[in-house]
N, C-alpha and C positions, 0 to 999 in steps of 0.2 A: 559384676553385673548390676548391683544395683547404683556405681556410681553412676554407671552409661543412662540408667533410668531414672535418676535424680536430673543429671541433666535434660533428657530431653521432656523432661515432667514442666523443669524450670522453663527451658525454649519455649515450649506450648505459649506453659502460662505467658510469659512475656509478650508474643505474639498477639495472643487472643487480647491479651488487655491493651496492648500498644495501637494496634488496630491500623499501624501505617507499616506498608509493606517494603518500599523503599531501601534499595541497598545500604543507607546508612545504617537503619535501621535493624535491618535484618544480622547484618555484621555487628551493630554494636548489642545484639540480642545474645547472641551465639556466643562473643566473646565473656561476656558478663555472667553469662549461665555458664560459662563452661570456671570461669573464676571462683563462682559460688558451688558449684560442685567440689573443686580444687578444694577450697577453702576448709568444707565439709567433712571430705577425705581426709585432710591433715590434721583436722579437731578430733578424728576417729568418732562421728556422729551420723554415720551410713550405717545402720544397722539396724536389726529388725524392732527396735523399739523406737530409733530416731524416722526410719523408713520402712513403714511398715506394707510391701508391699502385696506380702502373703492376705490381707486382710481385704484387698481390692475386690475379690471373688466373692464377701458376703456384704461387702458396701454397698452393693449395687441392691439388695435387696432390704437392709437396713436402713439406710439413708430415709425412701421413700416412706417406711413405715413409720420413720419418724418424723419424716413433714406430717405425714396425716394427724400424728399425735399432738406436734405442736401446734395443726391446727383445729383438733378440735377442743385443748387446753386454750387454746385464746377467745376459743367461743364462749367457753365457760367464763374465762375471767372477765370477759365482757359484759354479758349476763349479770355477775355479782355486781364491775361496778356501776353497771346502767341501772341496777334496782334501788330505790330510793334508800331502803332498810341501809344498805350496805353491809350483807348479811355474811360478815369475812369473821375468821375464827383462828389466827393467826396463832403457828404449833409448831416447835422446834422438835423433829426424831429422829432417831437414832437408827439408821437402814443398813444392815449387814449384806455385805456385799456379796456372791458369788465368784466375780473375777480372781481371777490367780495370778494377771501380768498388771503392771503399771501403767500399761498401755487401755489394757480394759476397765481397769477402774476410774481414770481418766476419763474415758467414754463415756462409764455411767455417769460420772459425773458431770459431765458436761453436757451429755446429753437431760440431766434431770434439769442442768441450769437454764437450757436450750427452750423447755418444756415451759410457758408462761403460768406463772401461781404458786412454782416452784423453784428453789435457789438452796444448792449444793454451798453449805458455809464452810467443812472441815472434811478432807480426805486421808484416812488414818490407813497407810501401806501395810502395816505392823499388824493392825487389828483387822483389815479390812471389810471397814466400816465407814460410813459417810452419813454427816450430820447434816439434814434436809431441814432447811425452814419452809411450810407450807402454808397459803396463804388462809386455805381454810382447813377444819377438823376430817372431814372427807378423804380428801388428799392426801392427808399425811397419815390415814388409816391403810391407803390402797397402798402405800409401801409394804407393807404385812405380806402380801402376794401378789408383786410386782412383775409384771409381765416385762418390762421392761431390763430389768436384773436378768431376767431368764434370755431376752434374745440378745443383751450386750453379752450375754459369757459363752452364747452360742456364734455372736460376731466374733470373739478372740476367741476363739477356739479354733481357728480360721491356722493354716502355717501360715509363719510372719516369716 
């Protein structure tokens, strides 16, 4: 099942970005996704950590909370550097993770790197723990009880 959904995941995308509908096109779309589905299959990389599509059902509500997040971290960092002071307090910590899959700690990590003032430098699977550089002392306080920790381990929690 989920190669038939890797494929037509691929077709879409191809489509949508190709944006010319023309039978070469269309055929040389279909053939190429269906090659990298193939391909995928054969590397044994269809799985719910390579294709995670048990996770689609809390995307839809994740996703969004995190634009809002990312944008209102960029308002902030704007703010810092538009103020003459350049009132920045740059702080390397140490954020123990909640996640249980590789897939979710990934997320938080990427979603912290996603999140502007903030850059995920080390993701330790063993420990799981992630070393945050923050641009100011604030920031890298509000790890301590990270809202965000709480809804990435509520996004994989999700069947994958």
């Amino acid at each position: 099942m989920r190669l038939i959904l890797i494929f037509f995941a691929l077709y879409a995308y191809w489509l949508a970005l190709s944006g010319h509908y023309q039978p070469w096109f269309l055929v040389s779309g279909f053939l190429l996704s269906l090659a990298v589905a193939a391909f995928c299959w054969a590397k044994g990389i269809i799985d719910s950590e390579g294709f995670p599509v048990g996770l689609l059902s809390r995307a839809v509500f994740y996703w969004p909370w995190l634009a809002l997040q990312i944008l209102k971290s960029g308002l902030r960092v704007a703010r810092i550097i538009l103020d003459p002071r350049l009132p920045i307090t740059p702080t390397l910590v140490r954020v123990d993770a909640q996640q249980r899959t590789a897939v979710g700690l990934t997320t938080y990590g990427n979603s912290i790197t996603l999140t502007p003032g903030t850059l995920t430098v080390e993701a330790t699977e063993r420990g799981r723990a992630l070393w945050v550089h923050a641009l100011e002392q604030s920031s890298a306080e509000g790890f301590s009880d990270d809202e965000m920790n709480r809804k990435v381990a509520w996004f994989e929690a999700a069947k994958a």
